[in-house]
C-alpha positions in Angstrom: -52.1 -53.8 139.6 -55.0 -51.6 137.9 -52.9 -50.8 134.7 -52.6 -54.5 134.4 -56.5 -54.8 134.7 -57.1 -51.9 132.7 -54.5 -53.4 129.8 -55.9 -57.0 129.9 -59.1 -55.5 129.5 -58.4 -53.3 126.3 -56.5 -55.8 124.7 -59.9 -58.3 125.2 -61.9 -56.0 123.9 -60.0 -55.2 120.5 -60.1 -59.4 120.5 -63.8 -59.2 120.8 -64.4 -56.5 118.4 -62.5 -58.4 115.7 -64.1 -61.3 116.8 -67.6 -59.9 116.1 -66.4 -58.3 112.6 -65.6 -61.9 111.7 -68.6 -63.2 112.6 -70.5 -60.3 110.6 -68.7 -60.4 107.7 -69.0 -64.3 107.4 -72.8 -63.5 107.7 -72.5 -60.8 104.4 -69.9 -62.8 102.7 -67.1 -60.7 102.7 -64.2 -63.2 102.6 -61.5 -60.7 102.1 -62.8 -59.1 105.6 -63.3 -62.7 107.3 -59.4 -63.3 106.2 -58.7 -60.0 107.6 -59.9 -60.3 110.8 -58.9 -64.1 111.3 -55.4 -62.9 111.4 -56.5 -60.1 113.5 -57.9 -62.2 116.1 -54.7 -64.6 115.9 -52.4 -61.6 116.8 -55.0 -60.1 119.4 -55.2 -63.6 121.0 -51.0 -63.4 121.4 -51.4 -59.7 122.8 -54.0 -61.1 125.5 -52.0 -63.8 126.2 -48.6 -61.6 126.6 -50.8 -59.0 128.4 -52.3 -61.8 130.9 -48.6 -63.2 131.3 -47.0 -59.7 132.2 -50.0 -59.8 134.7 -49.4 -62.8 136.5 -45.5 -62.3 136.8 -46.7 -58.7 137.9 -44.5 -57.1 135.9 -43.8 -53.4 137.0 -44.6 -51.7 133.9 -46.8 -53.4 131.3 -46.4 -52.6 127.9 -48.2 -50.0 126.5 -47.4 -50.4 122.7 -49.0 -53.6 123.0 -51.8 -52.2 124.1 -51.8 -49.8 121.4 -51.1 -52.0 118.9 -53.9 -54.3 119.4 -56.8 -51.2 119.7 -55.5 -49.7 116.6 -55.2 -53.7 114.7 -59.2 -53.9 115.9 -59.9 -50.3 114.5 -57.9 -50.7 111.5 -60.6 -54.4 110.7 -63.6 -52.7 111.3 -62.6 -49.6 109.0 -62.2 -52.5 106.4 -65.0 -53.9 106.9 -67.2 -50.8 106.7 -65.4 -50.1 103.4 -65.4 -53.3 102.2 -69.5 -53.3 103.1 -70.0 -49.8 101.4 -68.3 -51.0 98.0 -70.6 -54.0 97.9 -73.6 -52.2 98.4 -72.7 -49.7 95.6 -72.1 -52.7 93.5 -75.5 -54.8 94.7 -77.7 -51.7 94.2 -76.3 -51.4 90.3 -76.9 -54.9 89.8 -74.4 -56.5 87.4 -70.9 -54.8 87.3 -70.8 -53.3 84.0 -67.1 -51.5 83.9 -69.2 -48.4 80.9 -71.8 -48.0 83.1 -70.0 -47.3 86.5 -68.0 -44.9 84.1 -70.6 -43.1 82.6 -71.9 -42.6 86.2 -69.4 -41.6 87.9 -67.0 -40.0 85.6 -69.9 -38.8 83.6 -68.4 -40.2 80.4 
C-alpha cells in the first residue's frame, strides 16, 4: 500500500511541475514550451490516472516504468524550458536578430 502512495505521489508531482512550466512559459511567451508541456501534462494526467487505478484495484506490484516515465517527461519540459528561456534572453539582450552580427560575435568573423 505505501509504494502505491509513494507512486501516485511522484507521478502528481511530475503533473504539477509541468503544470507550473506551462503556466510560466505562457507568462514569457514561449509557445513552443507551452505546446510542450500541454502534451506533457495530457500524458502525466493518463500516468496519474493509471497510477490511481492500479491503486484502487490494489494491484500487487505497481508499475515502476510508469513512474519513471512520467519524472523523466517532467524533467525533460523543464530542461526545455530553461533552454528555450536562455536562447530568448541572448536574443532580447542583442535586440534585433541580425544573422552578421550574431556571427561576428560569436564566431569572431
Amino acid at each position: 500500500m505505501k509504494n502505491h502512495t509513494v507512486r501516485v505521489l511522484a507521478v502528481l508531482c511530475s503533473a504539477l511541475t509541468c503544470g507550473a512550466t506551462f503556466l510560466v512559459s505562457l507568462y514569457r511567451q514561449l509557445a513552443l514550451v507551452e505546446v510542450a508541456a500541454s502534451i506533457a501534462i495530457g500524458v502525466e494526467l493518463y500516468f496519474l490516472s493509471s497510477s490511481v487505478g492500479d491503486w484502487i484495484e490494489r494491484k500487487e506490484r505497481p508499475g515502476k516504468t510508469r513512474v519513471w516515465i512520467a519524472i523523466l517527461l517532467a524533467a525533460g519540459v523543464v530542461c526545455y524550458f530553461l533552454i528555450a528561456k536562455t536562447l530568448n534572453q541572448r536574443v532580447s539582450q542583442s535586440g534585433t536578430v541580425n544573422p552578421s552580427k550574431l556571427d561576428q560575435k560569436y564566431w569572431g568573423s
